[in-house]
N, C-alpha and C positions, 0 to 999 in steps of 0.2 A: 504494500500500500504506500501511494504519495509521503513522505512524512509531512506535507502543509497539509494534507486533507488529515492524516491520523490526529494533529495538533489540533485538529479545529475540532476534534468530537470528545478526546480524552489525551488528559493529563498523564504523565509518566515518570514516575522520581523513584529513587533506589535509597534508604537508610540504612545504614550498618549493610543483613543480609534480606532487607524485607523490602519487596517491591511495590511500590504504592501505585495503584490504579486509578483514578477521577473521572467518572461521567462530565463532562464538559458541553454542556447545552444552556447557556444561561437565561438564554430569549424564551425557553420551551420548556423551564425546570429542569432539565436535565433529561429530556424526553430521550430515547434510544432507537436505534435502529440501523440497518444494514450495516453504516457506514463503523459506526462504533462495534457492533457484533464484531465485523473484520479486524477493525485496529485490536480488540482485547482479545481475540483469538492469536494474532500473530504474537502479543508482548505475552500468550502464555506459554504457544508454543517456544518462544524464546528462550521463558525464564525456565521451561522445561530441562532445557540444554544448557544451563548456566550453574554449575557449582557451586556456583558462588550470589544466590538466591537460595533462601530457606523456604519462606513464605508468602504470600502476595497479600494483600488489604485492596480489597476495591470497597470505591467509597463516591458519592457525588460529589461532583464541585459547589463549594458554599452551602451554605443551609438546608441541604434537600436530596434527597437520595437522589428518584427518579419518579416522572411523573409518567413514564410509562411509554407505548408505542406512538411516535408522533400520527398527528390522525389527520395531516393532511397528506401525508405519505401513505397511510391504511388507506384513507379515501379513493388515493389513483390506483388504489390496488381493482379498484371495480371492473377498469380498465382492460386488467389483463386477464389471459388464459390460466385456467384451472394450476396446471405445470408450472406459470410463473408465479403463481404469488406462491406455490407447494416450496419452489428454489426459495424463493426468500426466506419461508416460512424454516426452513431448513440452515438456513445462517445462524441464525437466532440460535436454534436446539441444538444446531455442533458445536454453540459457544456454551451450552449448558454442559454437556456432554463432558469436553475439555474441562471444564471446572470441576465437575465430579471427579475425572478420573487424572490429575492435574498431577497426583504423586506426591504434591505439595501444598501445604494447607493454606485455605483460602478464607480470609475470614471480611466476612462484608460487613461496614462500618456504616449505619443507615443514621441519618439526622434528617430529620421534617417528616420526609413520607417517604413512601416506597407505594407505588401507583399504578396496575393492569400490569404489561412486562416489567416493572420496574421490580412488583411485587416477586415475581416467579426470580428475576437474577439474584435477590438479597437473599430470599430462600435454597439457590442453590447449593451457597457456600458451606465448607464444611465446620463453620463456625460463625455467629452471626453476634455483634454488639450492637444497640440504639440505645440511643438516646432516649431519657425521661419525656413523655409529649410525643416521640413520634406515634405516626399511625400506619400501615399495612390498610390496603385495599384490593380486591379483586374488581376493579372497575369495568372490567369489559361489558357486563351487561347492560351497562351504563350507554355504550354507545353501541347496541343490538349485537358486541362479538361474544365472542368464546372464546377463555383462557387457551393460552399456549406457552408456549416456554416451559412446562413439565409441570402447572402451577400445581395442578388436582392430585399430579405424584408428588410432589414435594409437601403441599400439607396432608393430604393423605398417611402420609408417615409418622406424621404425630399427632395428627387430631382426629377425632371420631367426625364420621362419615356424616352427621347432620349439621357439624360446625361447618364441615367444609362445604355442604352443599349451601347452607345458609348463606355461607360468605362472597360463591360464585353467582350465587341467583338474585341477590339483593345488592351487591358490592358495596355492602355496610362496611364503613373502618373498623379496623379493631386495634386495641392501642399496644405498642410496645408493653405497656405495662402488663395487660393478658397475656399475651405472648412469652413473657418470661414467667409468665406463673404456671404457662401450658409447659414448658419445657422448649421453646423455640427460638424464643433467643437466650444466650448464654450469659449477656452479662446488662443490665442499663447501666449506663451512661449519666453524668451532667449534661445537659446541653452544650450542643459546641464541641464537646471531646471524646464523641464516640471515636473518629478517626486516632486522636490519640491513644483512646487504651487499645484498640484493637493493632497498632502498632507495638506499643508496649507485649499484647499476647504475641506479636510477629514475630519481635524477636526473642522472644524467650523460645518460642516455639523452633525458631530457625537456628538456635543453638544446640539442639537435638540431636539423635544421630539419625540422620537423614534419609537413609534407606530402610533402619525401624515404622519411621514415619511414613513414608509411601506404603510400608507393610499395612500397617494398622490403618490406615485410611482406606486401601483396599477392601479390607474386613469388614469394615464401619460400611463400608457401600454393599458390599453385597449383603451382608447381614437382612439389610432392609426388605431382600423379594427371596430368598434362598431359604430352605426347608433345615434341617436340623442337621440331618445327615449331611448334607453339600458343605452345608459351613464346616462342619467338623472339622471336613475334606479339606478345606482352604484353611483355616487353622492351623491341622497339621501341616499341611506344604510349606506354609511359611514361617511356622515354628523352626524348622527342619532348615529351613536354608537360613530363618537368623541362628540360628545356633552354630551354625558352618561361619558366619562373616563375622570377621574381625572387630565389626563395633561390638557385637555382645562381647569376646573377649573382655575387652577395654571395659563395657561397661560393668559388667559382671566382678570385675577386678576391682572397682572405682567404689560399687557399694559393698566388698567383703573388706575393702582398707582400714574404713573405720573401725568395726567391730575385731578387725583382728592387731589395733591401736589398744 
């Protein structure tokens, strides 16, 4: 992608080992679509390949996560053939996709809102901080659509099936505050500094040993659709091969020091 066109939709800055992400739309709240899908797909495949990235932090620019699919872009969508709005629609979900399976934890940093797509990105991460005040909305039915972005999978996973259908059929807000009492987000925030603490978890998190970390994330993901037996199976396998790499060594050695102090 152009780098003036990636600068015009998101922001890009590196701390210590933690890669900060910014929805950058400021005329639109930080509305998203194709343009930005691409830019944060390429800075993840990037940061996939960069040893020297622990964590990522996506987060909007200024006061406001995202207000979700720009809808004068949905609009010319009427325009096209079945196949193309299916390609677009597919931008989007490969950038979900990436984030799930990313290797490296990804913790979304929400202040104001989180809005239709804006909702489905903040929930894909595999660790989510907001702010006191913010709200989550499924707004699509607000303007006659249907959730995408994996919205119905993603709260699915942790809320009973009439919350969810409540929140898709009405696109009532629900407030950060419910949200961390459902178990959904992991930590509120003051206002202002969710992007801070969820930096602060970045790097702690990206001082880890790093191949652990893509283990257990693995596990965390499949855990969610996989039967009892399958997981075992993934368990073991990757028990088996952290037991074989060098970090457990190290680590294993690191917490018997003390006690044998």
């Amino acid at each position: 992608m152009n780098a003036a066109i990636r600068d015009q939709v998101m922001l890009s800055s590196r701390n210590d080992r933690v890669l900060q992400l910014r929805i950058h739309s400021p005329a639109t709240r930080n509305s998203i679509g194709p343009a930005f899908f691409e830019a944060a797909g390429q800075a993840l495949r990037e940061a996939q390949g960069d040893p020297q990235i622990g964590a990522i932090v996506i987060a909007g620019h200024g006061d406001f996560f995202s207000s979700g699919g720009n809808l004068h872009q949905l609009a010319a969508m009427a325009g096209k053939t079945e196949p193309e709005r299916l390609a677009r629609l597919e931008i989007f979900h490969g950038l979900i996709r990436q984030i799930r399976r990313s290797g490296k934890p990804v913790i979304m940093a929400v202040e104001g809102g989180a809005a239709g797509a804006g909702m489905s990105l903040a929930l894909s991460g595999d660790l989510l901080i907001a702010s006191q005040g913010a709200f989550f909305t499924a707004a699509y039915v607000k303007a006659g659509l249907t959730p995408d972005g994996g919205l119905t999978a993603l709260l699915s996973e942790s809320l009973p099936r009439q919350l969810v259908t409540h929140l898709c059929l009405t696109g009532a807000r629900i407030t950060a505050e419910r949200l961390h009492e459902l178990g959904v987000v992991n930590e509120l925030s003051n206002p202002g500094e969710a992007v801070d603490r969820a930096m602060e978890l970045g790097r702690r998190l990206a001082a880890g040993p790093p191949r652990a970390t893509a283990r257990i994330l693995q596990l965390c993901d499949s855990a969610v659709t996989a039967d009892l037996d399958t997981q075992l199976g993934c368990e073991a396998e990757l028990m088996v091969q952290s037991l074989g790499d060098p970090e457990a060594g190290e680590g294993i050695a690191r917490v018997l020091k003390p006690r044998a102090g």
